[in-house]
N, C-alpha and C positions, 0 to 999 in steps of 0.2 A: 504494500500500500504506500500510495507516495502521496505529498501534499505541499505545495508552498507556501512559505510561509510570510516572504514579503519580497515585494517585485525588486530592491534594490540589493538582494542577496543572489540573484539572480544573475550567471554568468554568459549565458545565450541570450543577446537582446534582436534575435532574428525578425521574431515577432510581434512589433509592439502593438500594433493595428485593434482593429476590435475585436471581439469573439469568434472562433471560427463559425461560418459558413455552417448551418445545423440543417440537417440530410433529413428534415422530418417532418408533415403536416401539424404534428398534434405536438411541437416544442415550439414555441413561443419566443422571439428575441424580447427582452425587456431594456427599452432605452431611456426610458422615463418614469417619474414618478409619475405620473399621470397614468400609463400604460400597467403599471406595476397592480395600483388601486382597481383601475378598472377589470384587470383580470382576474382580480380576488373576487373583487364583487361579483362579476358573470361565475366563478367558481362555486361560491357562496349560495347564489341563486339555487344553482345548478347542482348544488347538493355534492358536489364532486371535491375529490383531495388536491391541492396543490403539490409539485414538489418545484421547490426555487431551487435551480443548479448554481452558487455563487462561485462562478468563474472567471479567467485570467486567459488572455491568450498569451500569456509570453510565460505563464506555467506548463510544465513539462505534462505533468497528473493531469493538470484540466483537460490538455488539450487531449492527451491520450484514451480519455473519457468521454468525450464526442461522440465519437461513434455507437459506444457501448450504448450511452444514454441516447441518442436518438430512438436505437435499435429497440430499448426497452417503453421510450416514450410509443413506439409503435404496439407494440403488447399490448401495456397497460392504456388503453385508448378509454376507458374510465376516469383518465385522471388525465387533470391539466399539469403539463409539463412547462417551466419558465428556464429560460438562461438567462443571468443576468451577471454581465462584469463588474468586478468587484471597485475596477479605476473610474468606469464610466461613471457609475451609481455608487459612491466612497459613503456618501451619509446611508444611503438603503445598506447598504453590508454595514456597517458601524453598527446603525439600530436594530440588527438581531446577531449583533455580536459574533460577526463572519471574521474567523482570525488568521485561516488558512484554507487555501485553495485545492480543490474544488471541494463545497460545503455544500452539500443537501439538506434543506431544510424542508419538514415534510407540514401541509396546512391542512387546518379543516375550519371553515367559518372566523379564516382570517387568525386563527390562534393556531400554533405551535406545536403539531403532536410528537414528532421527533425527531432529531437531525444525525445527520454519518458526515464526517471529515475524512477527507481521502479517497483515493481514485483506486475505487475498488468494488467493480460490478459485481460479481457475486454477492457482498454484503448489500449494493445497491437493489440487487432484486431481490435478496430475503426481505429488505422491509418493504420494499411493493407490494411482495407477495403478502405479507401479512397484512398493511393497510388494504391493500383488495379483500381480503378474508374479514375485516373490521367492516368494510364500509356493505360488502352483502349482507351479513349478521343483522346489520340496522335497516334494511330493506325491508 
């Protein structure tokens, strides 16, 4: 499992740009706070889980995680999937205390149910799987 921890310990600056390119109907780029609100909200509505991917393009983990989490954003097509860069949106990662990259934080009605640090899909899909397995229960 790998994670960084801050863009300026970082010895590869190939990358500085924005998040990569995400390969997925149901992943979401978040650019704004505006963008951010309004997709909680529509999730909220919608009775569905959030997962915010708090990422870095010029992180090694995040970026190696793309794929993986598109791939699973397509499975889990129950659940809103967001990327959001940690440099773009510095106040949104602050305010849920994103301290290393890439951070999944997992929502339900705009609160908090759990988060994984680290770029590491297999632990990524146990808890999909298990919020999948939560949110049918309450069905």
């Amino acid at each position: 499992m790998g994670s960084c921890w801050t863009k300026f310990f970082n010895s590869d600056q190939e990358d500085q740009g924005e998040v990569q390119n995400v390969d997925s109907k149901n992943v979401h780029l978040i650019t704004s706070m505006e963008t951010w609100e309004a997709k909680l909200l529509e999730a909220t509505k919608d009775g569905k889980i959030v997962i915010a991917n708090f990422c870095a393009p010029w992180c090694r983990p995040s970026k190696s995680m793309t794929a993986g989490y598109c791939e699973l954003a397509d499975k889990y097509t129950s659940m809103v999937f967001l990327a959001i860069d940690v440099d773009e949106l510095a106040e949104l990662s602050t305010s849920w205390e994103i301290k290393a990259t890439p951070t999944f934080v997992f929502l339900k009605d705009g609160r908090q149910l759990d988060k994984l640090v680290g770029a590491n899909k297999s632990d990524l899909q146990q808890k999909l799987a298990a919020m999948e397995d939560v949110t049918k229960s309450q069905s």
